[in-house]
C-alpha positions, 0 to 999 in steps of 0.5 A: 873689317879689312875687306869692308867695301869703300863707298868711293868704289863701290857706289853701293853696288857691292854688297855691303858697300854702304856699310860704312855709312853706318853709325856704328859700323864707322865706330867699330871700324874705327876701332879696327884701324886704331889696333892696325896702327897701335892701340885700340883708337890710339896711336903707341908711341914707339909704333909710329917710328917703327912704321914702314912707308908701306904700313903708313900708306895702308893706314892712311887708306883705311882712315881714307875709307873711312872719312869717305863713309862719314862724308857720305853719311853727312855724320859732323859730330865728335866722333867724325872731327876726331876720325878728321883730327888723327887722318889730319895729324897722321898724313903730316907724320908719314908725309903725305900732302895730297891727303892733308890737302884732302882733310884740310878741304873738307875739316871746315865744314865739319867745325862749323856743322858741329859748333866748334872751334877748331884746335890751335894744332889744326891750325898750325899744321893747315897753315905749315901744311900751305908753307910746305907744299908751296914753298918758297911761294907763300900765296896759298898760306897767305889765302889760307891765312886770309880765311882763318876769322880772329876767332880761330886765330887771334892776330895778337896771340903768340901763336899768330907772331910765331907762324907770323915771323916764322913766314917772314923769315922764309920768304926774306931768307933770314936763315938764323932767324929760322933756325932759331923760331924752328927749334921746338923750344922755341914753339912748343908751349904754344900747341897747348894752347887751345880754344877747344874743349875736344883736344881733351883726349891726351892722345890726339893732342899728342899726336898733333904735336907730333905732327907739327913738330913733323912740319915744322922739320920738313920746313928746315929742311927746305930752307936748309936745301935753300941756304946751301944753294946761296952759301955754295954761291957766295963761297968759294971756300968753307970752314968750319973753324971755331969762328965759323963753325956756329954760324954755319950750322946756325945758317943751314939749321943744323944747330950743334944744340939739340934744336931739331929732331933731324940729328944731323951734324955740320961733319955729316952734312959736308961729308955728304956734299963731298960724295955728291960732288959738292965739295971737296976737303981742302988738303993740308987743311982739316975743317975746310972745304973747297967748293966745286962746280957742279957740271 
């Protein structure tokens, strides 16, 4: 199975280069990947974190081998959504936007080939998935967006406003606005919500949520980058003085709550300004910071 020939590369020259446009081989390699990654046609919990980028990448090109044999067998059946479903969740988490953006091209079709609605984890990361890769413009969110008919996304659920206000505060730089629709308490219990009967494999649902969590802080670090650049511009100096000191972590969303998976403090993130030449301690004063020219 490891050496097994891509359809891609092949073109069905090599032998056994259309081995993978078979039924069963595709379930028996999927197997394959799945013990590659965790278990057997899952993802283990404590594996995902323990993946080196190598290892990521090696996974995400065996799923890529193996969508290239789904497509080519024109197979658009559950198991072929779910191969989709888990390259979808998995290039979010080991952030890898060239391959979303390939799945995503092609995940459409195969909803509507086999009949069903796509889960509302699939798409909340399309759209993240467009707010990332574009940002700050949101021209292709907002095309993408324009495509998703009420049947995939009620304009009037809580899944829209939240998507809905999240992007509006990006583009209007509301940073405590983000701060406070990005914490995963804040979403959390909209990813169960769903109009598809195929999110019943636990696994796959927890990995979707995984991925959008994923997203979601690849967003606030964006918009924690961007805040910066306007906080160092309109600062000559910082504190962070127990009247300030919230509202500055609220602003470059590093929340003293546990809002976010990023784990950084105000402390550590100014400390690393400093080194980087940013900022500079303020003598005779503890908590504050002056802010330098960066030549």
């Amino acid at each position: 199975m490891e050496h097994i020939a891509s359809v891609s590369r092949s073109s069905g020259l090599e032998q056994g280069g259309d081995a993978l446009k078979n039924s069963k081989i595709q379930e028996q390699y999927r197997a394959f990947v799945g013990e590659k990654v965790g278990v057997p046609g899952g993802i283990r919990d404590e594996g995902r974190g323990k993946q080196t980028k190598d290892g990521q990448e090696n996974i995400l090109i065996l799923f890529r081998k193996l969508r290239e044999g789904i497509f080519a067998s024109k197979r658009s059946d559950a198991f072929a959504i779910e191969v989709y479903e888990t390259s979808l969740c998995l290039s979010s988490l080991f952030d890898s936007p060239i391959q979303t953006s390939s799945i995503l091209s092609h995940l459409p079709e195969l909803y509507t080939s086999a009949s069903i609605q796509p889960p509302i984890s699939s798409v909340l990361i399309s759209l993240l998935h467009h707010l990332i890769a574009g940002y700050p413009s949101q021209k292709n969110y907002f095309e993408h967006l324009s495509h998703l008919s009420p049947n995939v996304l009620d304009r009037t659920s809580e899944v829209y406003v939240w998507i809905s206000n999240l992007a509006t505060s990006l583009r209007t730089l509301n940073y405590i606005r983000i701060e406070a629709l990005s914490r995963q308490d804040a979403y959390r219990h909209i990813l169960s919500v769903s109009k598809s009967s195929d999110e019943a494999d636990d696994e796959l649902v927890r990995l979707s949520q995984d991925a959008v969590h994923a997203l979601v802080e690849q967003l606030r670090s964006k918009a924690r980058d961007k805040a910066w650049v306007v906080l160092r511009s309109a600062y000559r100096e910082l504190s962070a003085s127990e009247e300030t000191r919230t509202w500055m972590a609220r602003c470059l969303l590093l929340s003293t709550e546990q809002a976010s998976a990023s784990g950084v403090s105000l402390e550590e993130w100014m400390d690393g300004w400093c080194r980087n030449g940013h900022l500079r301690p303020k003598e005779g004063a503890v908590g504050r910071w002056i802010v330098c020219k960066v030549r």
